[in-house]
OpenMM code with the backbone's topology and positions (N, CA, C; nanometers):
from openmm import Vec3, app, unit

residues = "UNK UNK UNK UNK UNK UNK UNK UNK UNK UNK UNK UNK UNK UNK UNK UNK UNK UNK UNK UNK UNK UNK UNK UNK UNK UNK UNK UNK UNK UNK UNK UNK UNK UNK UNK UNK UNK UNK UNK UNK UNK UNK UNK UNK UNK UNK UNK UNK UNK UNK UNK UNK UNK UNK UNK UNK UNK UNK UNK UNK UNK UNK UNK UNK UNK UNK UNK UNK UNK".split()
positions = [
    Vec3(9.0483, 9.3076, 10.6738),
    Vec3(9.1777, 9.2747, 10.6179),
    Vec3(9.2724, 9.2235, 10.7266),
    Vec3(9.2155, 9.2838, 10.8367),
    Vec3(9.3356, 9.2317, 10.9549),
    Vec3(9.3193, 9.0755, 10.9723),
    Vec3(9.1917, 9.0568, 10.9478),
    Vec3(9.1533, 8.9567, 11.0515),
    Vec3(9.2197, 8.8365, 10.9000),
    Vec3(9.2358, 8.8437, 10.7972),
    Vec3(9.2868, 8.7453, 10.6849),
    Vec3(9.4184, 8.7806, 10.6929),
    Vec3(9.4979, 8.8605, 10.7153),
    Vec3(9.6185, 8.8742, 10.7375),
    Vec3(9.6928, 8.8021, 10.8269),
    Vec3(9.6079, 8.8148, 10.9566),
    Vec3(9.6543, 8.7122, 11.0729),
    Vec3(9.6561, 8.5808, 11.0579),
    Vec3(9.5659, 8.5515, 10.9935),
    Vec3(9.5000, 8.3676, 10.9698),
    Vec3(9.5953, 8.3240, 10.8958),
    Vec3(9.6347, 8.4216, 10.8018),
    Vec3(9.7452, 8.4108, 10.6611),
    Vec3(9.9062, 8.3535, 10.7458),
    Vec3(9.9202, 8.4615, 10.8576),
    Vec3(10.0342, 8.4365, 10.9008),
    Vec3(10.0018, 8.3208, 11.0450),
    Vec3(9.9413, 8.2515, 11.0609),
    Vec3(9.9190, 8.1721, 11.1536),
    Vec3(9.9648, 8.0084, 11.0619),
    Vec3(9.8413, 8.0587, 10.9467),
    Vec3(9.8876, 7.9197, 10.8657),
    Vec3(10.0418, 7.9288, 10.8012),
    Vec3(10.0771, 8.0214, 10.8227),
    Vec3(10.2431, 8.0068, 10.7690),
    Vec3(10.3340, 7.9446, 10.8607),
    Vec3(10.2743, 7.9836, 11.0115),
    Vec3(10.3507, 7.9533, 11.0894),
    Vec3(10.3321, 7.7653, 11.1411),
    Vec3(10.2208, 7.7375, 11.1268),
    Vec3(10.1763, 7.5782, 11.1569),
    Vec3(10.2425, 7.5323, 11.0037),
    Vec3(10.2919, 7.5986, 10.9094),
    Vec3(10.3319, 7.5265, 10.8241),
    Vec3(10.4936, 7.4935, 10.8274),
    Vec3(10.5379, 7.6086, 10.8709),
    Vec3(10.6561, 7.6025, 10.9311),
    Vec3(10.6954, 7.5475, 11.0679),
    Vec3(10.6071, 7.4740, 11.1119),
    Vec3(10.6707, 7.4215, 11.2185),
    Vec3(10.6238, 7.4462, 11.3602),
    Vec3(10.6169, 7.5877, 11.3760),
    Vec3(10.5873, 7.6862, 11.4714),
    Vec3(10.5083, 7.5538, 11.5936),
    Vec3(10.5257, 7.5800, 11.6883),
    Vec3(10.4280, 7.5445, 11.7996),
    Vec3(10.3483, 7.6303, 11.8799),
    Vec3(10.4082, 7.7446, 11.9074),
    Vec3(10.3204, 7.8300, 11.9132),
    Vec3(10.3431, 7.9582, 11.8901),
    Vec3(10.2213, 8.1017, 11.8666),
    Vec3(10.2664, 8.2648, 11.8383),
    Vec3(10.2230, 8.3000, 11.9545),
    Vec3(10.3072, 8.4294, 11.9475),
    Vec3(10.2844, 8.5580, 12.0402),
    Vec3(10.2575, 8.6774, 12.0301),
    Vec3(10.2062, 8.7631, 12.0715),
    Vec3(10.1654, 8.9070, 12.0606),
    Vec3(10.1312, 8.9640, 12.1445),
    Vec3(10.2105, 9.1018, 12.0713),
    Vec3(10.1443, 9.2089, 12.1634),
    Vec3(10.0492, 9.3198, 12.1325),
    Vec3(9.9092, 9.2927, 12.1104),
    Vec3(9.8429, 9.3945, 12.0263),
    Vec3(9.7940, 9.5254, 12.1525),
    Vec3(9.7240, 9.5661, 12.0824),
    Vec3(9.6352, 9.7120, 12.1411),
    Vec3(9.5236, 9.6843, 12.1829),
    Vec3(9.4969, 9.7173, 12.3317),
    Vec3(9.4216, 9.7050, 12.3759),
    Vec3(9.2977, 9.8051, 12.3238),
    Vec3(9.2778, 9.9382, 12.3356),
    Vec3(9.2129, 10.0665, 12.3306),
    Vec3(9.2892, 10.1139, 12.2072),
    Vec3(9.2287, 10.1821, 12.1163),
    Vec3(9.3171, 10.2759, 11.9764),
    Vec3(9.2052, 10.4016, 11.9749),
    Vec3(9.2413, 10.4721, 12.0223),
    Vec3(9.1428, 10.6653, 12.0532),
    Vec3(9.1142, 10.7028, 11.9140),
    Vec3(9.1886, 10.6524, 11.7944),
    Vec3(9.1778, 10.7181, 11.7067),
    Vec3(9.2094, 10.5757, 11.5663),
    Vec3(9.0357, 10.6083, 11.5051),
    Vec3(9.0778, 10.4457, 11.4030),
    Vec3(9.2299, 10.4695, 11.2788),
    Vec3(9.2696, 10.5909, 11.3118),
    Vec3(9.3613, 10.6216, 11.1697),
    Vec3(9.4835, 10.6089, 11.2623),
    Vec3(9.4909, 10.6217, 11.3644),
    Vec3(9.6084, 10.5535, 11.4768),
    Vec3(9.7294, 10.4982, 11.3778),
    Vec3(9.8700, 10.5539, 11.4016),
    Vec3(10.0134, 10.4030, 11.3459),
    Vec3(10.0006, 10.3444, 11.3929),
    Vec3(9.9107, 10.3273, 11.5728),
    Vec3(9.9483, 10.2076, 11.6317),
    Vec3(9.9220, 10.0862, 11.5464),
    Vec3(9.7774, 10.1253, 11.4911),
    Vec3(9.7078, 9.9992, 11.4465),
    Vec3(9.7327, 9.9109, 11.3293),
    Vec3(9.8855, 9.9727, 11.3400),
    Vec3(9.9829, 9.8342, 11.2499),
    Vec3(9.9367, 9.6894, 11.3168),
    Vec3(9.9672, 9.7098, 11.4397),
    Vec3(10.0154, 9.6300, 11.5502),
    Vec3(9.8870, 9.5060, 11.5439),
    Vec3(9.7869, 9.6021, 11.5436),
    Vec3(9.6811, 9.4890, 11.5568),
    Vec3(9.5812, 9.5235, 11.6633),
    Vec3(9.4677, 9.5047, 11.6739),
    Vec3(9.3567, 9.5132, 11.8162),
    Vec3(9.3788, 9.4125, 11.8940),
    Vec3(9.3560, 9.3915, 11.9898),
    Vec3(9.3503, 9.3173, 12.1114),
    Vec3(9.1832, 9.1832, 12.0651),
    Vec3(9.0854, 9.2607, 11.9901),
    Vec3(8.9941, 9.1617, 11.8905),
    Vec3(9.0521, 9.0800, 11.7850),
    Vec3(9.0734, 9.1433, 11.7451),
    Vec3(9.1633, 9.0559, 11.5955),
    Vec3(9.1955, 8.9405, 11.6802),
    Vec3(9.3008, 8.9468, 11.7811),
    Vec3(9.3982, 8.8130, 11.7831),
    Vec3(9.2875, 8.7210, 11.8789),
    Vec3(9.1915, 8.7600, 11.9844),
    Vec3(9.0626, 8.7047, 12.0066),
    Vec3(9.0125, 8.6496, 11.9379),
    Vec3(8.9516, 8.6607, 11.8698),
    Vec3(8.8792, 8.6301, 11.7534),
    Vec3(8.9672, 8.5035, 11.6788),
    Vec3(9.0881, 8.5059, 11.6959),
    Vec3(9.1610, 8.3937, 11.5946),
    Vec3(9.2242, 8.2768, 11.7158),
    Vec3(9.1780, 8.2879, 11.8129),
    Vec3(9.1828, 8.2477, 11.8996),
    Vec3(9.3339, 8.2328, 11.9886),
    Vec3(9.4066, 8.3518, 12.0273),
    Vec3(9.4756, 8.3573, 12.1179),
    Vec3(9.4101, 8.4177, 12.2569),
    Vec3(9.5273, 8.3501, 12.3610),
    Vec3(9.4832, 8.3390, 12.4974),
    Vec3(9.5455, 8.4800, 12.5513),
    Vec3(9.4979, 8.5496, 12.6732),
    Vec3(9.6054, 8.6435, 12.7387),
    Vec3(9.6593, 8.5844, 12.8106),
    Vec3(9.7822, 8.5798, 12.8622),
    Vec3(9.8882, 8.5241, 12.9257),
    Vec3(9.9636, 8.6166, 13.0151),
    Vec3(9.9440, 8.7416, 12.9895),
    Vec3(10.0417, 8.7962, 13.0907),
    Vec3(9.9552, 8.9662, 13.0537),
    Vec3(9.9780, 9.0599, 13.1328),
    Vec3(9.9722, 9.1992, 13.1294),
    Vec3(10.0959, 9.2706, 13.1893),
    Vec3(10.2193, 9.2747, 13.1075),
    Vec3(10.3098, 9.3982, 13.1303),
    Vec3(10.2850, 9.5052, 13.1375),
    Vec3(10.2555, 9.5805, 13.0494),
    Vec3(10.1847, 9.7304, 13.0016),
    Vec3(10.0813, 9.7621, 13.0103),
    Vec3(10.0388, 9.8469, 13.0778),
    Vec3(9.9075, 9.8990, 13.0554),
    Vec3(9.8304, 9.8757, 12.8610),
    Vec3(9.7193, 9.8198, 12.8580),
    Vec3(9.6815, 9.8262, 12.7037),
    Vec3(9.7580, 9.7202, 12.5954),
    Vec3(9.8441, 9.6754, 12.6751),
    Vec3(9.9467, 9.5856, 12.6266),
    Vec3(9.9240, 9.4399, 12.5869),
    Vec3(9.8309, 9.3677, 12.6200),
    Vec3(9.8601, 9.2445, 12.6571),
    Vec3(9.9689, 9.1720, 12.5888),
    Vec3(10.0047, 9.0521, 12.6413),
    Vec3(10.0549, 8.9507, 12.6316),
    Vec3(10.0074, 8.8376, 12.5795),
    Vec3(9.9368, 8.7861, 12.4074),
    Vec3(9.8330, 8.7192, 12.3866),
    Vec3(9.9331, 8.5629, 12.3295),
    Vec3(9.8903, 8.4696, 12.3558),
    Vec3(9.9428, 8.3313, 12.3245),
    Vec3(9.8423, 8.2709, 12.1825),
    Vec3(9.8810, 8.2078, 12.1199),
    Vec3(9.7598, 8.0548, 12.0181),
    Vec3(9.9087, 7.9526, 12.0359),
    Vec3(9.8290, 7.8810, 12.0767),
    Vec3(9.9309, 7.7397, 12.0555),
    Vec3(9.8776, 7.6763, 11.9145),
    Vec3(9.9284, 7.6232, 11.8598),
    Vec3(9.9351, 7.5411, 11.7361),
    Vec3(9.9229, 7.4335, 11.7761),
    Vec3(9.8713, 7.3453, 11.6808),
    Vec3(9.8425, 7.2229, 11.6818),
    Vec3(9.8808, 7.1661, 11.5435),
    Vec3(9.9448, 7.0005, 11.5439),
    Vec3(9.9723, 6.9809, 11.4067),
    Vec3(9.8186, 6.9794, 11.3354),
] * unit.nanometer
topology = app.Topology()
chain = topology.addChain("A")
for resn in residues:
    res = topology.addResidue(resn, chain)
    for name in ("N", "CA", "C"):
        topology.addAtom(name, app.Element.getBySymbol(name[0]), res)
């Protein structure tokens, strides 16, 4: 479900204009029933093809997708 949720909001965003998204998902989640994992896995946004760009936080990343028209 995550992984159609994201795609869902990617194509919203190339529809709107967007040039490019950002995120900050979860690297590690200890526990699959976790609140974190609102947020998202650190796979999910892989998988849909964003880049890492930066590491602030430990577990944190910093993930980029540029858009394309």
């Amino acid at each position: 479900m995550s992984h159609r949720l994201l795609a869902c909001a990617i194509d919203h965003a190339r529809r709107q204009g967007a040039r490019l998204l950002e995120a900050c998902p979860i690297d590690h989640v200890k526990q699959s029933k976790s609140v974190t994992l609102c947020i998202g896995s650190t796979a999910i946004f892989d998988a849909a093809g964003f880049e890492t760009v930066a590491r602030r936080k430990d577990g944190r990343p910093l993930m980029r997708l540029e858009l394309r028209a």
